[in-house]
N, C-alpha and C positions, 0 to 999 in steps of 0.2 A: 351358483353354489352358495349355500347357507355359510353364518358365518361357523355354527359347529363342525360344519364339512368341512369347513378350511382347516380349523384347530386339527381334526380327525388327521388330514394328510399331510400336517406340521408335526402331528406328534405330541402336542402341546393338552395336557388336563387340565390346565386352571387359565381362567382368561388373564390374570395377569403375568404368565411367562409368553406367553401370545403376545402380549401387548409391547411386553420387552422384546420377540422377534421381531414385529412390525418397523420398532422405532431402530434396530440397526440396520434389518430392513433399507431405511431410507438413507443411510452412509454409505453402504457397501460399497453400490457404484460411484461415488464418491470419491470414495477411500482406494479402491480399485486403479480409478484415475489416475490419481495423486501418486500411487507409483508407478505406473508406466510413465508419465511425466521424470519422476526423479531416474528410472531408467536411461529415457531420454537425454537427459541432462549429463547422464554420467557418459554413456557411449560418444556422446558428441561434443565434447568440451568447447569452450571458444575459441581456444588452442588452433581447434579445425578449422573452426568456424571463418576465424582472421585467415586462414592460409588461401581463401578465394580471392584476399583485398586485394587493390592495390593502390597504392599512396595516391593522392590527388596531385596532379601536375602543380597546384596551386593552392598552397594552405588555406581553410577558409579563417575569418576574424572573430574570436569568441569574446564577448562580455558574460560576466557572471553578475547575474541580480539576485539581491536579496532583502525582501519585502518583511517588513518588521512593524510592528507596533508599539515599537519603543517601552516594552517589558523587558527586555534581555540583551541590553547595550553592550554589555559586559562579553556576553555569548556572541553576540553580532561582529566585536570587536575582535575577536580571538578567530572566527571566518574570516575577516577579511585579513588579517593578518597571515593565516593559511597560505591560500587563495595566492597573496600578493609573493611567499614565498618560493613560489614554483619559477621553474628558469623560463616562463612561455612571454611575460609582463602583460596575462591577464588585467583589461580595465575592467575594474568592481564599479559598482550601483550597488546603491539603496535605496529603495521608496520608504518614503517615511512618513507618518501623517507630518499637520501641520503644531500638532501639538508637541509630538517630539521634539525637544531644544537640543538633545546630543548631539557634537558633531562627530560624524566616524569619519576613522582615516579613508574615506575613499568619497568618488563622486556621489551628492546626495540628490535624490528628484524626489522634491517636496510636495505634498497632495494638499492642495488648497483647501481652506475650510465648505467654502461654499462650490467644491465639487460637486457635481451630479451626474449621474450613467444616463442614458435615454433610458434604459430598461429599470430603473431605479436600483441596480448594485448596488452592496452598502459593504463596510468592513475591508476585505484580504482583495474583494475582486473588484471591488470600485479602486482602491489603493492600484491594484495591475492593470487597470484599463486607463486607468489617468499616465502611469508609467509608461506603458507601450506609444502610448502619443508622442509624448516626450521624446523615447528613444527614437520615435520614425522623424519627429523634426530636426533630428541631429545630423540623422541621414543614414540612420544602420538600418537596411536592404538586407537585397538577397546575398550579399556576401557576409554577412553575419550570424552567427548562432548564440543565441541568447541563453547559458544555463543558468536555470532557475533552482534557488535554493530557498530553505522558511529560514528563518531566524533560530535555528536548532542544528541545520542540516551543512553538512560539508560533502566534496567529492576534493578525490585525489589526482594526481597530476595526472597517471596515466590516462584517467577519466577523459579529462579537457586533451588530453592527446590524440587521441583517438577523432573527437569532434573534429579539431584541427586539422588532421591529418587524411582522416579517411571517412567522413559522414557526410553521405550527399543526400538520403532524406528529407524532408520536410519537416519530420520530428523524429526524437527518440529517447530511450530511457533505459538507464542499466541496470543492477542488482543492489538492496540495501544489505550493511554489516551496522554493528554495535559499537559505536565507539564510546559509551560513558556504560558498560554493562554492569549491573548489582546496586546503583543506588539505590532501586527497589526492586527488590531479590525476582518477586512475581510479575511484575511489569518487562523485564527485562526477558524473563523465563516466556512471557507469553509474545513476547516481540520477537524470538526468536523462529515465531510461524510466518512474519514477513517474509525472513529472509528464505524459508522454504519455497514460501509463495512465489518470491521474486527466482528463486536458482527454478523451480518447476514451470508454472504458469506462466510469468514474464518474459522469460526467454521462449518457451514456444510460444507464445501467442504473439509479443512483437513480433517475430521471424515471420510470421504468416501476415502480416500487417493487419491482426486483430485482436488490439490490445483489450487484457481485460480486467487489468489492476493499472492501474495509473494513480501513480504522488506525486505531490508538488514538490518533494525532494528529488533534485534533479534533472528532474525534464529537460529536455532540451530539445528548441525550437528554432525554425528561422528565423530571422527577425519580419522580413515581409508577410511571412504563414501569420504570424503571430498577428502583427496588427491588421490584415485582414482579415480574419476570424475575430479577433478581438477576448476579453474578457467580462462582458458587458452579460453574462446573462438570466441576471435578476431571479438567483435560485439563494435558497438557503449553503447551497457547499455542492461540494463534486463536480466543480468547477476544473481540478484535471482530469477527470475522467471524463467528459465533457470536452476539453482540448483536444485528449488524444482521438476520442472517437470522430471529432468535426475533420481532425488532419486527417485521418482515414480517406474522409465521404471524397477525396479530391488529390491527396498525397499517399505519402508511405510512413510512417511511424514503424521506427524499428528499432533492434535490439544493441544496446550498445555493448561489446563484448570485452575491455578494459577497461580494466579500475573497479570501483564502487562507490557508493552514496553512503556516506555514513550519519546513522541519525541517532537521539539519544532518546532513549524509553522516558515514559510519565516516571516523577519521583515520588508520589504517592499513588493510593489507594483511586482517592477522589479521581487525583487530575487523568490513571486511566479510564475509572470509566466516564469520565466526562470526553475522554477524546472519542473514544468507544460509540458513545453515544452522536455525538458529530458526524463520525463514518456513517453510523447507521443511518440517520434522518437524512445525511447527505442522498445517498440514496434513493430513499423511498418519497421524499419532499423536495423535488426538483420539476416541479409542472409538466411533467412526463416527458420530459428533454432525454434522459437518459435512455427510456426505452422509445421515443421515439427514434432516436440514430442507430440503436442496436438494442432490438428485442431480446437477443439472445445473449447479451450482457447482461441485462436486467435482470430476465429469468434466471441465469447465474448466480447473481448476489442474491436474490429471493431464495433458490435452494440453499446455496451456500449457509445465509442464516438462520433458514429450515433444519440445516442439519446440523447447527451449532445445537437450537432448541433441545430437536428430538437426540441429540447427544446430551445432552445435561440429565435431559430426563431420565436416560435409560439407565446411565450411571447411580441415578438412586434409588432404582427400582430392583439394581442387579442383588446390592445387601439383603435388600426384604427377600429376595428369593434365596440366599443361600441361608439365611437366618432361620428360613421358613421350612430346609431342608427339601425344596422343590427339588425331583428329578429330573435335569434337564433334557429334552428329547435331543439327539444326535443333530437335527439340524439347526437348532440354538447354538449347540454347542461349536460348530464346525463353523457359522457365522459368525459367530461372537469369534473365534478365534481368528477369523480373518480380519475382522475388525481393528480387534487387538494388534493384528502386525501391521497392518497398516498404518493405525493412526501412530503406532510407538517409533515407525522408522520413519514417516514422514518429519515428525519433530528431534529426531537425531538425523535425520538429514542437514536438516537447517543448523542446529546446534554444531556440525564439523565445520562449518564454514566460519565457524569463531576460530579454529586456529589450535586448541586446546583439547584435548581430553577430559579435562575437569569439566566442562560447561555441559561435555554431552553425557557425564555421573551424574552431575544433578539434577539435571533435566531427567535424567531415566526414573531417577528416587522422586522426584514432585512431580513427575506428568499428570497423573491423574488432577490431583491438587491444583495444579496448573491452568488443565483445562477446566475444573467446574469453575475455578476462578476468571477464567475467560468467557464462558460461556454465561455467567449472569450479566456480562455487559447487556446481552440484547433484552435482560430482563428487567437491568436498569434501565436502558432506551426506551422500551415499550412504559412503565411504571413512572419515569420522572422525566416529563419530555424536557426537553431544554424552551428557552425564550428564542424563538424565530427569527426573534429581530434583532438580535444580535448572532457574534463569532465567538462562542468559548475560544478561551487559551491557556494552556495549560503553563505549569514553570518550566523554564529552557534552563538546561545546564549543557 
């Protein structure tokens, strides 16, 4: 079929309302997804979820680490004071280069200058491969679960309760919330599609034991899983996503159903899309690690950020055409509308789990706004690649 035959049985007179069917087109099933997911999510709460557990005859021993580059003392310091206030007497770590002089109130494992990975690590993953050593010389084994936090990121008691009480896994990871939300109004507005990500995708795919979003906020691993897998391996980042798919090839990585990870959005413009750009290279400049463990993770983030693109575009294509007074054919119309409720409930999904009804007014008055503003991250990514040889970091509050 020509491409005028196609237009003819689209309905479509001018190539570019065609152009704009194609590109939501390529959302749909997407978008489609993404609610029966949040579906999902609602019908089967964790409420349920927890009523199969049952307590472990024997609590296991949790440390909490948190790997820092001595930017954010201040922040680091206000975690472990967190952390240290829960009734469990959680032992804290920090890995901290060897430049860092701050002392924090808890245990420090200091990363010598003249470290080196075999696989030449450099930055956050040579800092946790030199750490994991450490912990295994101390003697924390299979009765340990190590969660891991950034120098930004806190979990709450029920969290580490759960670990304690009822995770026999080899790894797992819970859901993220907002804890510093509006220092920058759009930053926070557009982080509020993690925690979509996390209440839809995270939870089913842990539960299946095929994770397909993995952060270093939170995780939580065995301590033996951990230092035999290691963190040694010599990519630029996605370095957890990476963990969780290794724990797969051999364990179970699963969902953790109490508590949450709460993380605090970029405070500027810059610092999102430099983190933006991070995730993205993470990704795509990883010596084909990632889709080596799982092709169909890879292919994921590839649509994924395919459909971030051909969404940005079509949203600026949609004005030219009412401007233009183009007559749209019934199945633009009936697409585009499905579009429309999808992507609008997907992001008031994620916005109720803030707690408030204000967050999910404004997010309804700026979505759009929202998303072109999220969507040029990957146009920053692609246009201002970052220095390889280094770890951006943005400001921690």
């Amino acid at each position: 079929m020509d491409f005028e035959a196609v237009q003819i049985a689209v309905g479509t007179d001018s190539t570019l309302e065609f152009v704009f069917f194609f590109l939501m087109l390529t959302y749909l099933p997407f978008g489609l997804y993404q609610v029966y997911l949040m579906f999902v999510n609602i019908l089967t709460p964790d409420s349920r979820y927890m009523k199969g557990m049952k307590p472990l005859e024997k609590p296991n021993n949790i440390i909490v680490v948190v790997t820092t580059n001595g930017m954010a003392t201040d922040v680091v310091e206000k975690i472990i004071k967190k952390i240290k206030s829960y009734s469990m007497g959680i032992r804290v770590f920090v890995i901290k280069e060897y430049r860092d002089t701050f002392e924090y109130d808890c245990d420090q494992i200091v990363v010598p200058k003249d470290y080196k990975c075999p696989n030449s690590s450099r930055n956050k993953m040579r800092a946790m491969q030199y750490g994991i050593k450490v912990l295994h010389s101390m003697g924390y084994g299979k009765e340990t679960y190590i969660c891991h936090l950034d120098d930004d990121s806190v979990v709450d008691e029920p969290y580490l309760e759960f670990v304690a009480n009822y995770m026999s896994c080899e790894g797992g990871q819970g859901c993220i919330r907002l804890r510093a939300f509006g220092r920058h109004l759009f930053s926070s507005l557009c982080d509020v599609i993690r925690i979509s990500n996390c209440e839809a995708w995270c939870k089913h795919c842990n539960k299946k034991n095929k994770p397909q979003f993995v952060h270093g906020e939170g995780i939580v691993i065995r301590a033996d899983v951990e230092y035999k897998i290691g963190w040694d391996y010599g990519t630029y980042g996605a370095e957890d996503l990476i963990m969780g798919l290794k724990i797969c090839e051999t364990g179970v990585f699963c969902h953790i159903p109490m508590g949450n990870i709460y993380i605090a959005p970029p405070t500027t413009v810059r610092d999102y899309y430099k983190q933006r750009r991070r995730w993205f290279w993470s990704v795509v400049k990883n010596d084909g690690i990632v889709r080596h463990l799982s092709p169909k993770t890879f292919a994921f983030y590839m649509y994924m950020y395919f459909v971030g693109f051909t969404g940005l575009i079509s949203m600026m294509i949609f004005p030219i055409l009412v401007i233009s007074n183009e007559a749209l054919s019934s199945y633009v119309i009936l697409v585009g509308i499905i579009n429309l409720l999808c992507f609008y409930s997907y992001y008031q999904f994620g916005a109720a789990r803030l707690g408030s009804d204000r967050y999910c007014f404004i997010l309804f008055i700026l979505q759009i706004p929202v998303a072109i503003f999220d969507g040029l991250a990957v146009i920053y990514a692609l246009l201002f690649k970052p220095d390889f040889s280094t770890f951006e970091t943005i400001k921690k509050v």
